[in-house]
C-alpha positions as MATLAB code, in Angstrom:
seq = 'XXXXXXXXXXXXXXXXXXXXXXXXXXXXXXXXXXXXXXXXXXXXXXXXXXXXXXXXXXXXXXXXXXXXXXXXXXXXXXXXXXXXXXXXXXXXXXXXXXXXXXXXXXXXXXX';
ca = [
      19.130  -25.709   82.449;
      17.086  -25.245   79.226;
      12.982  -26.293   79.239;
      12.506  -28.329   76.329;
       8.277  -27.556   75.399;
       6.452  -30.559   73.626;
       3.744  -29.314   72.042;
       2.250  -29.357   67.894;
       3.081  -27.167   65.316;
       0.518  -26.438   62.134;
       2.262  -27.316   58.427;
       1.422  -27.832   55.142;
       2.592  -26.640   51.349;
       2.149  -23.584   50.488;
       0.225  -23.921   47.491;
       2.083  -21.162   45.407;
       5.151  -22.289   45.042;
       5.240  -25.577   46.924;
       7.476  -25.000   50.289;
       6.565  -26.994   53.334;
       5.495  -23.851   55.859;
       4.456  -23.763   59.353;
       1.268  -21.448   60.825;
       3.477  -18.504   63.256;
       1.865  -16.675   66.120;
       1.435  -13.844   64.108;
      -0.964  -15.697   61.570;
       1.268  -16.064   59.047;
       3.136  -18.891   56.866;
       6.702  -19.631   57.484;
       9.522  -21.535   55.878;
      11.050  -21.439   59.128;
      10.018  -24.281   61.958;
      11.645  -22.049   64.206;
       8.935  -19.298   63.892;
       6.281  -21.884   64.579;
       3.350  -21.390   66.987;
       3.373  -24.624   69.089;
       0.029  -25.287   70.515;
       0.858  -26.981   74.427;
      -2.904  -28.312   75.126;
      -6.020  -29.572   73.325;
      -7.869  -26.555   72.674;
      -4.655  -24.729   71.200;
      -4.557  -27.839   69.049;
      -7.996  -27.740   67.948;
      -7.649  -23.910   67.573;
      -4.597  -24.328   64.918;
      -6.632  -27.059   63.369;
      -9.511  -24.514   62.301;
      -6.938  -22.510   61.290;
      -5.531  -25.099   59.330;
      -8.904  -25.685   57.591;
      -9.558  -21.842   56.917;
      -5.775  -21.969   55.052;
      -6.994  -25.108   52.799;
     -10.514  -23.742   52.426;
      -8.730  -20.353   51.084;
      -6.333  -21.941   49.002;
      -3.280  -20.657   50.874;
      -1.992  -24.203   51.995;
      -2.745  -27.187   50.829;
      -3.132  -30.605   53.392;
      -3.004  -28.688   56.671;
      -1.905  -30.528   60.081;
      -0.316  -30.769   63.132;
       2.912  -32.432   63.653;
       4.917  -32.932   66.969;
       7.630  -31.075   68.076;
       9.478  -29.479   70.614;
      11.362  -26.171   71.355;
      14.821  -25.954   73.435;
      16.846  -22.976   73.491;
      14.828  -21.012   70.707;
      14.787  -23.760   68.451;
      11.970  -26.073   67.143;
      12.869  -29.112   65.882;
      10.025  -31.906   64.611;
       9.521  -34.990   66.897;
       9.657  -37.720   63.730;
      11.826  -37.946   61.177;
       9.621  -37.783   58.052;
       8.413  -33.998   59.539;
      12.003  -33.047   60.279;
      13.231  -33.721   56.601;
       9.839  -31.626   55.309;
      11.308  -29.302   57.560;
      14.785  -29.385   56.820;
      15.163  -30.141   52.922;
      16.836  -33.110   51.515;
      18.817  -35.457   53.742;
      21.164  -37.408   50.921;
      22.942  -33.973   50.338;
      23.804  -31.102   52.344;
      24.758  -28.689   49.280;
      21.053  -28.631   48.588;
      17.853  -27.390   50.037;
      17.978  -25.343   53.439;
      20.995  -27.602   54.091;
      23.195  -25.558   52.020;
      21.559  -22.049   53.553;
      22.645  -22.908   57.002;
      19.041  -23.651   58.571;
      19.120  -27.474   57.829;
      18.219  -28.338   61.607;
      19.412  -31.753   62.767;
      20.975  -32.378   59.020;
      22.999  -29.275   58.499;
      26.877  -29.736   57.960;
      28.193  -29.297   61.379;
      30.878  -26.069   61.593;
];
């Protein structure tokens, strides 16, 4: 049996080109919820908070914060809906957005 982890991930738009991105362990910005550090109690919250604040104060993201999600089986998916289509691209048509890559989460064409 998997263990699904609830927890909150850091995102915002990268302000260079746009793209919702999410803070990864490493420190860096990802397109990819899946690489998202999930913080599991308060104080990792408030720690990706600051974090969030240092990335808007430099100019690297713009409107930082901390959505729910949860990971099962290597996979991070966003708790509401409005954070999983940030996440996963448009949700009118598959052909577009990360959809039509093959990392369109809960709305890619199933195989």
């Amino acid at each position: 049996m998997n263990a699904i982890e609830t927890g909150k991930a850091l995102t915002g738009n990268r302000l260079s080109d746009g793209e919702v991105v999410f803070l990864t362990r490493s420190g860096a910005w990802s397109v990819s919820i899946d690489e998202a550090v999930i913080a599991l109690e308060p104080q990792s919250e408030a720690a990706l908070e600051r974090r969030g604040e240092q990335a808007v104060a430099h100019n690297v993201v713009t409107e930082a914060y901390l959505i729910g999600v949860e990971r099962s089986q290597g996979r991070v998916r966003a708790l509401h809906i409005r954070e999983r289509i940030r996440a996963t691209g448009p949700s009118v048509r598959l052909d577009l957005g990360k959809q039509s890559q093959g990392t369109g989460g809960g709305f890619a064409p199933q195989s």
